[in-house]
C-alpha positions in Angstrom: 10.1 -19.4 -25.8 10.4 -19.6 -29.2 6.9 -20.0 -31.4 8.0 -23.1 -33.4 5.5 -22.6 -36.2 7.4 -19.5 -36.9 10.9 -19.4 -35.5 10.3 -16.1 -33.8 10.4 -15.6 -30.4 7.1 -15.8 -28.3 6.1 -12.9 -26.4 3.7 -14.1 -23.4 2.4 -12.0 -21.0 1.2 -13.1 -17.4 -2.6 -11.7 -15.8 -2.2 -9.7 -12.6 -4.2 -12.3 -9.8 -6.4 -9.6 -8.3 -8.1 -10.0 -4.6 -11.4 -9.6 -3.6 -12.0 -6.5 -4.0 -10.3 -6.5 -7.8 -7.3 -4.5 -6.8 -4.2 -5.9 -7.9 -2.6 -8.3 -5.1 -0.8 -6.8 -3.0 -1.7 -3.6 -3.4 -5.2 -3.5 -1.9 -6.9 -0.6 -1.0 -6.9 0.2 3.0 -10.1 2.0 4.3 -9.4 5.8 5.1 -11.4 5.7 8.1 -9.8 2.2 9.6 -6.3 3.7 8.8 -7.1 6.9 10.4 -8.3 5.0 14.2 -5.4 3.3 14.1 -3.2 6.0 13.5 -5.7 7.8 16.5 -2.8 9.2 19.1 0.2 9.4 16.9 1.8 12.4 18.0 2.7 14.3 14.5 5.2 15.5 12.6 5.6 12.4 12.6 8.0 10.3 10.1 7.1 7.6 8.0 8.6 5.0 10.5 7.1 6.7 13.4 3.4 5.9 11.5 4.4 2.5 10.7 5.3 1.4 14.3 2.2 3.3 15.8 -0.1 1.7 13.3 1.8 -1.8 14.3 1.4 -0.9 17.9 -2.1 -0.6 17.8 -3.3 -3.2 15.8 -3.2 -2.2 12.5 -4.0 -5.2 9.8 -1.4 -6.3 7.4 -3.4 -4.1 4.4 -3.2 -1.1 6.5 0.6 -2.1 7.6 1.5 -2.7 3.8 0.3 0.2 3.1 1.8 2.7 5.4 4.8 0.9 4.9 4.7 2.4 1.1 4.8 5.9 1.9 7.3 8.2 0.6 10.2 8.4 3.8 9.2 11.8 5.1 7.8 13.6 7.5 4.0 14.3 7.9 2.6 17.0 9.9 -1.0 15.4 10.5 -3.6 12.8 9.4 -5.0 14.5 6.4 -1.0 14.4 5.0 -0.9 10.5 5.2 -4.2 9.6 4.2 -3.4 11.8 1.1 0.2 10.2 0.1 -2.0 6.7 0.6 -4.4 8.6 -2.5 -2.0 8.4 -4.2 -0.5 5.1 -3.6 -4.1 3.5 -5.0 
């Protein structure tokens, strides 16, 4: 857009919508605890895809799905490895 007072160019710049819990959307925060139960039985190593179909497979929600489904494509050798790439993810 172009300011027409000036001539220049307009810069604008769009706000991030946020959801309830002021994260930006789409990129809410899963609860370590809830992620961990529904990861409960995963046989580890396990790779990323193996945690994302367990944690479909047992009823994760779509936060905890979304999530999971952002994790660097490796393998993880337990629980404490996952919930510590999500960490970082937040």
């Amino acid at each position: 857009m172009v300011n027409p007072a000036r001539g220049v160019p307009r810069i604008t710049t769009r706000r991030l919508t946020r959801d309830a819990r002021g994260n930006p959307a789409g990129m809410a925060k899963v609860d370590p605890i809830e992620v961990q139960k529904t990861l409960d039985g995963l046989d580890y190593p396990a790779t990323r895809d193996d945690v994302v179909s367990h944690a479909r497979a047992h009823g994760a929600d779509d936060d905890i799905q979304s999530a999971l489904e952002r994790l660097p494509d490796r393998e993880y050798e337990g629980p404490s490895g996952v919930s510590k790439e999500l960490g970082k993810l937040e």
